[in-house]
GUDOLO-832953 format. One line per field, with one value per residue (C-alpha): y, z, x; residue number from 0; residue in one letter. Coordinates in Angstrom, 1 decimal, decimal comma. Layout:
// GUDOLO-832953
y = (Y ...)
z = (Z ...)
x = (X ...)
num = (NUM ...)
residu = (A ...)
// end
This chain:
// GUDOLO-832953
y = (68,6 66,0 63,2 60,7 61,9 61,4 58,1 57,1 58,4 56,7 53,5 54,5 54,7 51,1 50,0 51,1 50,4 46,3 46,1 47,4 44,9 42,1 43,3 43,0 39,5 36,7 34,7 31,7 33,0 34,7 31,8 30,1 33,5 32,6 29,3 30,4 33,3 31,2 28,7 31,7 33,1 30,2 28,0 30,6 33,9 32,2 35,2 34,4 30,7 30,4 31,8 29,9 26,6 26,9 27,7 24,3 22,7 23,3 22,9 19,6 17,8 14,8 16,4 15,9 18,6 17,8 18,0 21,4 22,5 21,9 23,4 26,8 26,6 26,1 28,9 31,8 30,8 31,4 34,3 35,6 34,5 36,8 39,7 38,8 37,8 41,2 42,9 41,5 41,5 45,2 44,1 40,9 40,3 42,1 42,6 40,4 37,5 37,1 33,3 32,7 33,5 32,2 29,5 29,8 27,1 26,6 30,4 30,6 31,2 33,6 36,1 34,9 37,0 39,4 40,3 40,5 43,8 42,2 43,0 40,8 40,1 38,1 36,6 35,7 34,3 35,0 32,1 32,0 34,8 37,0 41,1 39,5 38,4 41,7 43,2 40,1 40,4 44,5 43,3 40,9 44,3 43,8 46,7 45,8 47,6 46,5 47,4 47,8 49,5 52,8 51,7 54,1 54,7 57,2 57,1 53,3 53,8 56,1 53,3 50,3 52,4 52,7 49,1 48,4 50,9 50,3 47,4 49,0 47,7 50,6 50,7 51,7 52,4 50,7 53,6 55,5 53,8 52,0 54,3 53,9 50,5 50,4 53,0 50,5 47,7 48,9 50,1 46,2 47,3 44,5 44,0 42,0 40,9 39,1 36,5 35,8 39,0 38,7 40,7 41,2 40,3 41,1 39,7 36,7 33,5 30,2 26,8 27,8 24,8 23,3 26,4 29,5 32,5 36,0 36,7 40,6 40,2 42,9 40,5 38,5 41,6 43,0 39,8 40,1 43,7 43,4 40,4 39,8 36,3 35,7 33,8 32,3 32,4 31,4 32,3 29,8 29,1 26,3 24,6 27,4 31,1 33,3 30,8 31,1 28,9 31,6 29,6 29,3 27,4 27,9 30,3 31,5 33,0 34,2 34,3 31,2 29,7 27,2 27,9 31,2 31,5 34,2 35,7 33,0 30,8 32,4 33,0 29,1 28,3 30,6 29,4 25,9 26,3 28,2 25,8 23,3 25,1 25,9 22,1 21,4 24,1 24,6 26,1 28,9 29,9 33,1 31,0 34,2 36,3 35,9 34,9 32,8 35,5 35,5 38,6 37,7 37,7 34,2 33,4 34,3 32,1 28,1 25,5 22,0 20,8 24,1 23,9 20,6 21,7 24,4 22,0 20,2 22,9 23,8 20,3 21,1 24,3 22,7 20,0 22,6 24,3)
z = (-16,4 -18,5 -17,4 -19,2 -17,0 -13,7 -14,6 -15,5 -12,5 -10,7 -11,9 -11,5 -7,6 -8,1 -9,0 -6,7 -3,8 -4,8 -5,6 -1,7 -0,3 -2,5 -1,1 2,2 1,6 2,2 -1,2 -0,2 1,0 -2,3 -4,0 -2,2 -2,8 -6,9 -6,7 -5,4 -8,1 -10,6 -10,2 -9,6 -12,9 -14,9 -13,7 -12,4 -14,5 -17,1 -18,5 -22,0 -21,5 -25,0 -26,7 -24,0 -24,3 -28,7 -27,9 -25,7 -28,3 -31,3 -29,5 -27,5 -29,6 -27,5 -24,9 -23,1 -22,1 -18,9 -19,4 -20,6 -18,4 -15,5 -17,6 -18,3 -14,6 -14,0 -16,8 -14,8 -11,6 -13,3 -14,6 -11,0 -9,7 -12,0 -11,1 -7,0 -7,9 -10,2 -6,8 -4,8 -6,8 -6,1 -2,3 -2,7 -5,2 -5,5 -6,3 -3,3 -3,2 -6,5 -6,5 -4,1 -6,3 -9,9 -11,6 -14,6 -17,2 -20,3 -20,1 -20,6 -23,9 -23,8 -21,0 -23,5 -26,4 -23,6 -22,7 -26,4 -28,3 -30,9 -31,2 -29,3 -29,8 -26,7 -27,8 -25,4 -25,4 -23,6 -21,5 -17,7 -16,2 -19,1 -17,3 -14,8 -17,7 -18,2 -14,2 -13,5 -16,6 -15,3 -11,9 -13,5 -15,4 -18,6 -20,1 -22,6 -24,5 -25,9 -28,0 -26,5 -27,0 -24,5 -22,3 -22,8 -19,3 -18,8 -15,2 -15,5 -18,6 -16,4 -13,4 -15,9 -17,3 -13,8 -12,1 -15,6 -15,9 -12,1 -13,3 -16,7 -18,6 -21,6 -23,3 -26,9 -28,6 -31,6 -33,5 -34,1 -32,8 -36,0 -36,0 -32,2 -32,7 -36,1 -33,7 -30,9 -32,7 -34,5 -31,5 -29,8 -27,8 -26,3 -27,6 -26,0 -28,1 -27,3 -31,0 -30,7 -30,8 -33,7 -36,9 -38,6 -42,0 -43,6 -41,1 -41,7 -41,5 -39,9 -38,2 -34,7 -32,2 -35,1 -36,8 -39,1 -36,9 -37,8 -37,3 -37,3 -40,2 -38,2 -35,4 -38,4 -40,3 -36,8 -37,0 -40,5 -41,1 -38,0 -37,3 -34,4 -32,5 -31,8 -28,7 -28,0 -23,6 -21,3 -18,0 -16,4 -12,4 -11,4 -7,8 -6,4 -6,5 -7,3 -7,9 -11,6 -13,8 -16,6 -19,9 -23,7 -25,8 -28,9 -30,9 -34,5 -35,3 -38,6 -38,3 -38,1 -39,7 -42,8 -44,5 -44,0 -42,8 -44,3 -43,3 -42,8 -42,3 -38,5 -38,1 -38,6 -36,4 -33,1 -33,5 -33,1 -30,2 -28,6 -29,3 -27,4 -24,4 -24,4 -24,2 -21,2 -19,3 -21,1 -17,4 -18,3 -21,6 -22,2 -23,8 -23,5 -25,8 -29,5 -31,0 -33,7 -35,1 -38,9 -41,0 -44,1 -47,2 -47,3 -50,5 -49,0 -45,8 -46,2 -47,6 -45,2 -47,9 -47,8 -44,0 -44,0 -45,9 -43,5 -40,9 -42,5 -43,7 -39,8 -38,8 -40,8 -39,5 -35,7 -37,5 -38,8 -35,3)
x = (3,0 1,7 -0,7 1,7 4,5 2,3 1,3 5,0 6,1 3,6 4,4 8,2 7,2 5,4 8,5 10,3 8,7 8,2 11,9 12,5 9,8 11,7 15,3 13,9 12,8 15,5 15,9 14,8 11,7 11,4 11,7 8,9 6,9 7,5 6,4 3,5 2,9 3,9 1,0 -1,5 -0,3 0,2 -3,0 -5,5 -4,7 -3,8 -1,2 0,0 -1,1 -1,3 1,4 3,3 1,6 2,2 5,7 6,0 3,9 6,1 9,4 8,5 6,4 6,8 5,6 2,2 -0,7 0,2 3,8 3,7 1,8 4,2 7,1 4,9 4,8 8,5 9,1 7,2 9,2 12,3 11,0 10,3 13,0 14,9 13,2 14,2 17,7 18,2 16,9 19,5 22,5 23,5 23,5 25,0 27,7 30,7 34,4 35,5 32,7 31,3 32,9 30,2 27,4 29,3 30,9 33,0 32,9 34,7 35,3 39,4 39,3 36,4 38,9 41,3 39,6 38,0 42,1 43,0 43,1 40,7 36,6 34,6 30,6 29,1 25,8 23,2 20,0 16,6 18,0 18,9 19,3 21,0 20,6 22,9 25,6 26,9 26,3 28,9 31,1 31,5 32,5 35,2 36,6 35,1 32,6 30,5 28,5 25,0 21,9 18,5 15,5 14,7 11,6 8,3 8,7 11,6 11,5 12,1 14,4 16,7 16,5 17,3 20,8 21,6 21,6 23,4 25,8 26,4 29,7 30,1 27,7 26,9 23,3 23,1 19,7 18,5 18,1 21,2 24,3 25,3 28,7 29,2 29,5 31,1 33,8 33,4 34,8 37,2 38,9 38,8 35,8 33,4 29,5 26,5 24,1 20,7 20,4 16,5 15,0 12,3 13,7 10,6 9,6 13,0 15,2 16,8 15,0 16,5 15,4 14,8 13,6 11,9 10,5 11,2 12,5 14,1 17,5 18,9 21,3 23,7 24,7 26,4 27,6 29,1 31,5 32,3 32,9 35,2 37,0 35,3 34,9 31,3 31,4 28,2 27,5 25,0 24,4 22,0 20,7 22,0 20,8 19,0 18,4 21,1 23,5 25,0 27,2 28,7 29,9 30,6 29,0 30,4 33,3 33,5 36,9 36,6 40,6 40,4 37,3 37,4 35,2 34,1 30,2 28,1 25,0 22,6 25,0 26,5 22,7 22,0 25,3 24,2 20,9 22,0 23,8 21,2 18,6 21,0 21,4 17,5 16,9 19,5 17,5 13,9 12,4 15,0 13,9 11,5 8,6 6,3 7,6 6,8 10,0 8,3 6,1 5,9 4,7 6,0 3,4 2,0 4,4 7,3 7,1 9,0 6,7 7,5 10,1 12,0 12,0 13,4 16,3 16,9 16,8 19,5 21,7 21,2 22,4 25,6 26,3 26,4 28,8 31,2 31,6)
num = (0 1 2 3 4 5 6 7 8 9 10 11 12 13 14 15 16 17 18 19 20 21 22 23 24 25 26 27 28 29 30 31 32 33 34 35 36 37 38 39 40 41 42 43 44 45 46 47 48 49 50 51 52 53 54 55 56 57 58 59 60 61 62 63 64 65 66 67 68 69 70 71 72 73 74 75 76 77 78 79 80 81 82 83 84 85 86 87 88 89 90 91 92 93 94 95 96 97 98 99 100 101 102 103 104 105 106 107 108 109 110 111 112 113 114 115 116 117 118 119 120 121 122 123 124 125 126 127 128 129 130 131 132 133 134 135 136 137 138 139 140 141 142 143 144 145 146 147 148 149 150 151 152 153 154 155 156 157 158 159 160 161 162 163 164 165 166 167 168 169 170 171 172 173 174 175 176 177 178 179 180 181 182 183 184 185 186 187 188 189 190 191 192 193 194 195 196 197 198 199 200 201 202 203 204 205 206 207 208 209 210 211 212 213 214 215 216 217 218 219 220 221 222 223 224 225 226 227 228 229 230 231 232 233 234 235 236 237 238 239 240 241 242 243 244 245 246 247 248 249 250 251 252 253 254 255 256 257 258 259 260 261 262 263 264 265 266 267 268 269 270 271 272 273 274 275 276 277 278 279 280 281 282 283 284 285 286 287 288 289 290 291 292 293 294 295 296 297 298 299 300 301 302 303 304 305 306 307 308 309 310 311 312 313 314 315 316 317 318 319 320)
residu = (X X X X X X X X X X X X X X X X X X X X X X X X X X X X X X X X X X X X X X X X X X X X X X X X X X X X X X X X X X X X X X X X X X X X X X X X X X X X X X X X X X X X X X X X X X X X X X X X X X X X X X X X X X X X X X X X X X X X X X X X X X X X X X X X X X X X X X X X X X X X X X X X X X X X X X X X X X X X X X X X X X X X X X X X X X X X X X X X X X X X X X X X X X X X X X X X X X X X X X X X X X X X X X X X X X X X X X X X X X X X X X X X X X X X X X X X X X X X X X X X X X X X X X X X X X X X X X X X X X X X X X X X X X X X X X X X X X X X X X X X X X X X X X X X X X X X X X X X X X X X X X X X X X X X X X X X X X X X X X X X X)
// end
């Protein structure tokens, strides 16, 4: 037996064992417990302080030191507060009493499509709390499947598939599934996608909250090769923990669509609509990871002028939809 497979199990146990302690802990004790852990690990340990505070910086201009401070605050309680609410969910919510726990809005014509024998792509962003999206939209009899990359950690890995496999949710990895989903599709099948996961260099670049961010050109070419509606969802906290409103933001039928959008352009159109849901809720955004990273050769990244024009062309995608 390895080391590597000690340590990961190990961990695995870790895990494990702090999920319990949290499932024994009411909620709104839990929540007072990440308010708490959120000021120790934004103002003391200072985790990712300054990726987060650029991130703030960029996005809010307007904002003060001070000001962002108290959001990168806010931001790790929400992020904790996932963590306890993905805990409990398995215990809590249910068939009979999800109601209780989530409110639908705008979401007729999304069942609408969902009921349909058409292709469907769900897009989602690091917003809210978006690993309980699908765990709810199993329990209201929809699978979906999704793309994710497999965890290092295949003791963890094997845990993850199960709480979301647990209401139907189906994990595809990255590497490999391009004919399951082309197969998936074809046959009116459902797909989840996160939109803001950094591309790389040859990804696609849009405006994103007021800079240059790579797009996978695939979550476009899913809708085009297909037919299918990308419906654009959130599922954000609302008053307190583990209390969800489920809604759409935005649909692009290409059925229906005049004129047609193309690559860059349903990149600049989700984009937009997430950036307007991110500044309704900015607590419930993931400002920690590094969406705006930018590896392209210095020649090839926008000089200020180009990036206004993006910002334009952006403006008139959000007019169209």
């Amino acid at each position: 037996m390895s080391l590597k497979i000690v340590l990961d199990y190990l961990v695995y146990v870790a895990v494990r064992l702090t999920i319990c302690i949290v499932q024994a802990i009411p909620l709104d004790r839990c929540a007072a417990i990440a308010r708490f852990l959120a000021w120790l690990v934004s103002d003391v340990l200072k985790i990712r302080a300054k990726l987060l505070d650029s991130n703030l910086r960029h996005a809010f201009p307007e904002m003060s030191a001070a000001e962002r401070k108290k959001l990168a605050r806010r931001t790790w309680r929400h992020l904790l507060l996932m963590v306890c609410e993905i805990a409990h969910a398995p215990r809590k919510i249910h068939e009979t009493n999800w109601r209780d726990y989530v409110d639908l809005k705008n979401a007729d014509d999304k069942i609408r499509l969902l009921l349909s024998k058409r292709p469907v792509v769900i897009l989602l962003g690091h917003l809210g709390n978006f690993e309980m999206m699908g765990y709810i939209a199993g329990i209201l009899g929809f699978p979906t499947y999704t793309v994710a990359r497999p965890l290092d950690n295949q003791f963890l890995h094997d845990f993850v598939q199960r709480f979301r496999g647990a209401t139907g949710q189906f994990i595809l990895p990255k590497q490999g599934s391009a004919n399951f989903i082309e197969k998936t599709l074809q046959s009116g099948g459902t797909l989840g996608l996160l939109c803001d996961q950094n591309a790389g260099p040859k990804g696609c670049w849009v405006e994103f909250m007021g800079r240059p961010a790579s797009c996978h050109k695939a979550i476009s070419l899913f809708s085009m090769g297909s037919g299918a509606p990308l419906v654009m969802s959130y599922f954000r906290r609302t008053d307190r923990p583990m209390h969800f409103e489920m809604g759409i933001q935005g649909i692009y039928d290409p059925a229906t669509a005049d004129p047609q959008l193309g690559v860059k352009e349903l990149a600049m159109w989700y984009n937009s609509h997430l950036e307007a849901m991110i500044r309704r809720n900015p607590d419930q955004y993931w400002w920690i990871h590094n969406r705006w990273r930018d590896d392209r050769p210095q020649k090839q990244k926008k000089t200020p002028a180009a990036a206004t024009t993006a910002a334009t062309e952006t403006e008139g995608a959000r007019r169209a939809a």
